[in-house]
C-alpha positions as CSV (number, residue, x, y, z in Angstrom):
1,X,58.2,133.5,24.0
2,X,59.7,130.9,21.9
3,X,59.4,127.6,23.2
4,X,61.7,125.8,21.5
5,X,64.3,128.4,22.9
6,X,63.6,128.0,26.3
7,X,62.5,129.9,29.2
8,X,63.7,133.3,28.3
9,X,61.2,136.3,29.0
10,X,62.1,139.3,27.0
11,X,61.5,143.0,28.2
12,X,64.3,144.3,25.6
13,X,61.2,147.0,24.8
14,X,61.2,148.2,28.1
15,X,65.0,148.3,28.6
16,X,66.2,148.8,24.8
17,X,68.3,147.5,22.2
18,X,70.4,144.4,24.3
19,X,74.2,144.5,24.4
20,X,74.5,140.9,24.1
21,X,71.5,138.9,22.3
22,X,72.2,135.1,22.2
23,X,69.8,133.6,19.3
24,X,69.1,129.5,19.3
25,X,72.4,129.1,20.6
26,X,73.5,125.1,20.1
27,X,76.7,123.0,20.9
28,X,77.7,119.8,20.3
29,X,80.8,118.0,21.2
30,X,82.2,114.6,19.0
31,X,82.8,111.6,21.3
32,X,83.4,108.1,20.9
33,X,79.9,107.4,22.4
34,X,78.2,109.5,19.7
35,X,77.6,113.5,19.1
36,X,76.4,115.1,22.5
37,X,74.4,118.2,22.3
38,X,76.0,120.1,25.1
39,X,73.9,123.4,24.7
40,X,70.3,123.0,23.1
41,X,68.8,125.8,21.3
42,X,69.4,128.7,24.0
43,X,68.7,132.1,23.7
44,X,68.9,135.1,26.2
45,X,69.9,138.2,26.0
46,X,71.8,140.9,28.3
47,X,71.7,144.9,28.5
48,X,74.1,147.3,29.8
49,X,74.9,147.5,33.8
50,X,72.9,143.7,34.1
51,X,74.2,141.2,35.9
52,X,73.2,137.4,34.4
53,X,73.8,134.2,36.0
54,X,74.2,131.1,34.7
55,X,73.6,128.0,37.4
56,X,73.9,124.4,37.2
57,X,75.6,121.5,38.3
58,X,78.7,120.6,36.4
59,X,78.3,119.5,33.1
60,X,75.0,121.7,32.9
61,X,76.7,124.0,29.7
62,X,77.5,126.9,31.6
63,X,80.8,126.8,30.5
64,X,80.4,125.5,27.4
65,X,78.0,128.7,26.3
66,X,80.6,131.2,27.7
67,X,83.0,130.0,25.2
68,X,81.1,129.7,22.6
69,X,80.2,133.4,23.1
70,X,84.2,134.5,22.6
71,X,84.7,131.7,19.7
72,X,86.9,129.5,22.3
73,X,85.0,126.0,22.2
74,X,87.7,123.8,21.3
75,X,87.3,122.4,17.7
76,X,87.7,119.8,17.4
77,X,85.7,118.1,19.7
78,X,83.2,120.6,20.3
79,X,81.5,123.3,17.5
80,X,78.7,125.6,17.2
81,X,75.9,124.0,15.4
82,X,73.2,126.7,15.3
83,X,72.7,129.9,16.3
84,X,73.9,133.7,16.5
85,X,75.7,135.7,18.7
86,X,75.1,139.3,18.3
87,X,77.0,141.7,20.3
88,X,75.7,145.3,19.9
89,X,74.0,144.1,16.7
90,X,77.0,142.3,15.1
91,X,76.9,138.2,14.3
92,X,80.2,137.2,16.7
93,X,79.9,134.0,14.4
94,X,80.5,135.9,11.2
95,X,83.8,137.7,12.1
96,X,86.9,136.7,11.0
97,X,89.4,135.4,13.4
98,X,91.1,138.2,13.7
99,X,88.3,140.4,13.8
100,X,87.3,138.9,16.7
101,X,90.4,138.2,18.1
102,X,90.3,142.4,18.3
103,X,87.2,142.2,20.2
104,X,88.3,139.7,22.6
105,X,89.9,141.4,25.7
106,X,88.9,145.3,24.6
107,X,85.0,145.0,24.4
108,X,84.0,141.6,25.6
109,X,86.8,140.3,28.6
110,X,86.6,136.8,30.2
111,X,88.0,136.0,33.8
112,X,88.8,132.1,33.9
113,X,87.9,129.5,36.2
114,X,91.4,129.1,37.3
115,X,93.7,132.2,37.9
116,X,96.9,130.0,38.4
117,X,96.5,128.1,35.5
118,X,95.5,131.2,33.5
119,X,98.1,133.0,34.6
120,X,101.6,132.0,32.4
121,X,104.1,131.0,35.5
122,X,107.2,131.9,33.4
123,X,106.0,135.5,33.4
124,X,105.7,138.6,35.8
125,X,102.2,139.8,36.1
126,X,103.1,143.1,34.8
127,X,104.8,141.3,31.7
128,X,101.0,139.7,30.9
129,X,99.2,142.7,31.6
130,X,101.2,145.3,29.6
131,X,100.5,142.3,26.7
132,X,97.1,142.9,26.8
133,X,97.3,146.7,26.2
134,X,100.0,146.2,23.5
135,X,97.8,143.5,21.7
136,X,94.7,146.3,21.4
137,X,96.3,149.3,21.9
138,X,98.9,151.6,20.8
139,X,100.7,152.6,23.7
140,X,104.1,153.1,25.1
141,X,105.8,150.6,28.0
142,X,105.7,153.8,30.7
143,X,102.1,154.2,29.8
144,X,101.3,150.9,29.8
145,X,102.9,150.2,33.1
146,X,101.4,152.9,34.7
147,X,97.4,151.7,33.4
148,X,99.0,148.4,34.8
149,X,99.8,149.7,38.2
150,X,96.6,152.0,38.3
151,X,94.4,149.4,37.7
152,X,95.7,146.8,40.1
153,X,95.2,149.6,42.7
154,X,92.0,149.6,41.7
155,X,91.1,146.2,42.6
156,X,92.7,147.3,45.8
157,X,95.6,145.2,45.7
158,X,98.1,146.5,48.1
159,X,101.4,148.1,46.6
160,X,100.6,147.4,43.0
161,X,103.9,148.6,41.7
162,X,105.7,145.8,43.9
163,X,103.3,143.2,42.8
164,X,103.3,144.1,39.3
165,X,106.8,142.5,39.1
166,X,105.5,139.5,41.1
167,X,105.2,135.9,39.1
168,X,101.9,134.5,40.1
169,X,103.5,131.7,42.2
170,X,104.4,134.6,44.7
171,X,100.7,135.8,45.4
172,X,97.8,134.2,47.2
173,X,94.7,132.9,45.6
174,X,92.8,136.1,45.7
175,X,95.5,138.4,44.9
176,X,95.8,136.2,41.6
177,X,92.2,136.5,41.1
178,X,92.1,139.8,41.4
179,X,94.9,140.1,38.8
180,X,92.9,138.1,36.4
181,X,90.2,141.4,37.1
182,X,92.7,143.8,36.4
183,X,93.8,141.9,33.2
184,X,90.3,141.6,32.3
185,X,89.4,145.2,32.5
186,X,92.4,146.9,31.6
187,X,91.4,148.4,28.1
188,X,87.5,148.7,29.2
189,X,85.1,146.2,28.2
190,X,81.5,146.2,28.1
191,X,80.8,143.0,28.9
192,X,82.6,140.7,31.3
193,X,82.1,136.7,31.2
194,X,83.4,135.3,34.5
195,X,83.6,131.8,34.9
196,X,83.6,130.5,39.2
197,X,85.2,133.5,40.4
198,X,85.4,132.7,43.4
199,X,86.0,128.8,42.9
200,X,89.1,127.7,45.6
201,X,88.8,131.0,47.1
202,X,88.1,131.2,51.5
203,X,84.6,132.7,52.7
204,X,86.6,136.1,53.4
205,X,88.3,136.3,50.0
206,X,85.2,135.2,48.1
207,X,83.1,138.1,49.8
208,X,86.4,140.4,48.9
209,X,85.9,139.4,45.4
210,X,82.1,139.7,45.3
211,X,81.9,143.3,46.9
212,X,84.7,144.2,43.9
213,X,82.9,142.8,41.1
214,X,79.6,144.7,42.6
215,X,81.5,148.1,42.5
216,X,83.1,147.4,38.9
217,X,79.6,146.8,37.8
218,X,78.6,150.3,38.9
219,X,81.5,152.5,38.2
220,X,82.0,151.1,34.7
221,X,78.1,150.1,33.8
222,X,79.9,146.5,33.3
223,X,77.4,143.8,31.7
224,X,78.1,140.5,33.4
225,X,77.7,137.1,32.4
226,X,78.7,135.1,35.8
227,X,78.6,131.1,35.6
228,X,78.8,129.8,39.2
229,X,76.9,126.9,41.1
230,X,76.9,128.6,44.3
231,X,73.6,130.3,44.8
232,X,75.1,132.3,48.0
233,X,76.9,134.1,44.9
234,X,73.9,134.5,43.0
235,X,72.1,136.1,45.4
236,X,74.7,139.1,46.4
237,X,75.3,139.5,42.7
238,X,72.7,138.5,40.3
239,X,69.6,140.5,38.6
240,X,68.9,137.5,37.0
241,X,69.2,133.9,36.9
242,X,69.1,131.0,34.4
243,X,69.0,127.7,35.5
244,X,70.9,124.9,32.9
245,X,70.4,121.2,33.2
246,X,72.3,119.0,30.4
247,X,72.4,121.9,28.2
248,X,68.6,122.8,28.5
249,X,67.1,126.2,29.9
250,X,65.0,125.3,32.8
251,X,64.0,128.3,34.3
252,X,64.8,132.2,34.0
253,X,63.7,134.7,36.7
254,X,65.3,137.4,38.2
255,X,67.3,136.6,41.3
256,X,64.4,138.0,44.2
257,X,61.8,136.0,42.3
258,X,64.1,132.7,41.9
259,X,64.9,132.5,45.3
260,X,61.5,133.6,46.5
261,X,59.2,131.1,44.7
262,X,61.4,128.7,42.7
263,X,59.4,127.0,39.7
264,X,61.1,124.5,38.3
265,X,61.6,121.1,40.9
266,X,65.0,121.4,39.4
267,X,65.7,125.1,40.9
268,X,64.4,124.0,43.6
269,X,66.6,120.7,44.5
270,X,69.4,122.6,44.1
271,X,68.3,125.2,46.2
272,X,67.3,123.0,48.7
273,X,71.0,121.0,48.3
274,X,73.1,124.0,49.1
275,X,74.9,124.0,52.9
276,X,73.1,126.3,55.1
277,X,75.6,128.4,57.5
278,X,72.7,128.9,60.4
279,X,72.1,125.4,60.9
280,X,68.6,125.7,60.4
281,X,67.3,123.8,57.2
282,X,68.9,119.8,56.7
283,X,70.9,119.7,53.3
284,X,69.2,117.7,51.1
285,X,71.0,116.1,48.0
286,X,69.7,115.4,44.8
287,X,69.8,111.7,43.8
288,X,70.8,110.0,40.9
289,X,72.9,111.4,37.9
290,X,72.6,113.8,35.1
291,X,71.9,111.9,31.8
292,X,74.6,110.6,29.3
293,X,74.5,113.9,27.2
294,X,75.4,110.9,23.8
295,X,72.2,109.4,24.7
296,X,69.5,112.1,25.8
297,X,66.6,111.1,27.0
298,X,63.2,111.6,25.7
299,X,61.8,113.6,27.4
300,X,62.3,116.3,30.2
301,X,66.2,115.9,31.0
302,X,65.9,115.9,34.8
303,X,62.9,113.1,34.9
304,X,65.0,110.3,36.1
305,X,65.7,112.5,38.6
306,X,63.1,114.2,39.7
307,X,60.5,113.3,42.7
308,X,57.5,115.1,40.7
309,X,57.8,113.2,37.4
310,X,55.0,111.6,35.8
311,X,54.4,109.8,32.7
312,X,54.0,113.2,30.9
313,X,57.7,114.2,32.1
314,X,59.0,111.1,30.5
315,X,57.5,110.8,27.0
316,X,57.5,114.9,25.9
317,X,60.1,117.8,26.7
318,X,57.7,120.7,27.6
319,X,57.2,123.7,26.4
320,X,58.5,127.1,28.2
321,X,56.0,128.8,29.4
322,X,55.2,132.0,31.7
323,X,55.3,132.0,35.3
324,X,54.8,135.4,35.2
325,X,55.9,138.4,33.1
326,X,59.8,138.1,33.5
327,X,59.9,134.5,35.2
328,X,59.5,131.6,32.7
329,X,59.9,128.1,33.1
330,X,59.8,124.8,31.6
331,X,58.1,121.8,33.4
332,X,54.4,120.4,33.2
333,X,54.4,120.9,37.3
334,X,56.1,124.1,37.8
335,X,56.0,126.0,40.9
336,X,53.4,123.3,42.4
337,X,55.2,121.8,45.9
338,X,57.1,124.0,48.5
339,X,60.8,124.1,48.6
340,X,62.4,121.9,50.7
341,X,62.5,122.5,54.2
């Protein structure tokens, strides 16, 4: 395991060749306080049928890495410093624009944070979706309506020839969100990058939303990259999970093994911040602030923060190393004090 890379355990011999294998992965953004590294130096990778989530609190470069993966960081301010992108093999950062503007949408499909602002309020719903099938595909406007209509059915939403000539101001939250599923899928990626799906939605529609995504994943072998910061997500959807503070890889485990023994005091702060329905265990917020990403400090990113820290944690970053043989983290106390009651 490479340590400057950050916790990232690799079992692509025991799984095969990755579909998506992100190498020393590192953003920066130009601000009038100085460059700030948003991502530093990450690499994971992703096979077939996985499902990969990225956690944080905001600002943490969860979204940040998901664009960078489809070449939508905007430039300026932000850029790709270092690093490669290879998606079944092939450098994303050596295609042409329009090379990759092909692979947007047909092999590698993004759902946004927002579905009402993603969705263009001048248009119908079946106006945007048919212009994704003409932009990759060559195929007639009864054919395309008809893949429109069959595939909002299959993200079960109800009479999908009447909503198809809907504008998205006429449907709720989750029937726009499951549009932007629909839109995302339509001419069959491999690998899906969903940013907060469920961001805005109620409990109900965010459990809709979850048990959809869960039977996408197995009828089309979907490879997901979710970014979320709700671990009640996580847990119903995720194989694994990598924890991101200011752009640094924390801690990668899979999802049984996060939530079972959490290594990093990080992990486990924002485990022990999130509400608990039952009652039972007192929310406990994490003090202080994430660090001024223009002025990183020295050492471990989440020192002025953390409870644990000693003079080690302040002077040195440390090393990733191995919890186990697919759980890595990196801290100089990892896994040491219980989570919080």
């Amino acid at each position: 395991m490479n340590g400057n890379a950050g916790p990232g355990p690799s079992r692509s011999g025991e799984r095969g060749t990755p579909l998506l294998a992100v190498e020393g992965l590192r953003c920066e953004f130009r601000t009038p306080a100085g460059r700030a590294i948003a991502v530093h130096d990450l690499s994971f990778s992703l096979h077939e049928g996985e499902v990969l989530a990225l956690v944080g609190e905001s600002g943490s470069g969860k979204s940040v890495t998901a664009l960078s993966l489809l070449g939508l960081l905007p430039d300026p301010p932000g850029r790709i410093t270092a690093g490669r992108i290879l998606y079944r093999g092939r450098d994303l950062r050596a295609l042409s624009r329009g090379a990759l503007n092909r692979l947007r949408g047909s092999e590698i499909a993004m759902i946004f944070q927002d579905p009402m602002t993603s969705l263009d309020p001048a248009f119908t719903v079946g106006d945007q979706m048919m212009e994704v099938l003409r932009q990759h595909e060559k195929v007639s406007p009864r054919a395309a309506r008809e893949r429109a209509v069959a595939m909002l059915a299959r993200v079960h939403i109800p009479e999908p020839a009447t909503r198809l000539d809907a504008f998205p101001f006429q449907l709720s939250g989750g029937l726009r969100q499951r549009v932007m599923i629909a839109m995302a899928l339509l001419c069959g990626p491999s690998l899906l990058l969903a940013d907060e799906p469920t961001t805005a939605l109620d409990v109900t529609v965010q459990a809709q939303i979850l048990r959809l995504l869960r039977e996408l994943r197995e009828e089309y072998r979907l490879a997901l990259l979710l970014i979320t910061h709700d671990f009640g997500v996580v847990r119903q959807v995720a194989d694994e999970v990598m924890v991101l503070y200011a752009g640094h890889l924390l801690e990668r485990a899979p999802a049984d093994a996060l939530f079972r023994a959490p290594a990093h005091p990080y992990t486990r702060d924002l485990l022990g911040a999130r509400p608990d329905p039952t009652g039972e265990r007192k929310l406990a917020p994490i003090p202080g602030l994430p660090p001024n990403l223009a002025h990183p400090l020295p050492g471990c990113p989440y020192a002025n923060r953390c409870g644990e820290a000693g003079d080690d944690c302040w002077a040195d970053l440390p090393a990733a190393h191995p919890v186990s043989a697919d759980h890595a983290v990196r801290c100089f106390r990892a896994g040491s004090p219980p989570l919080r009651p």
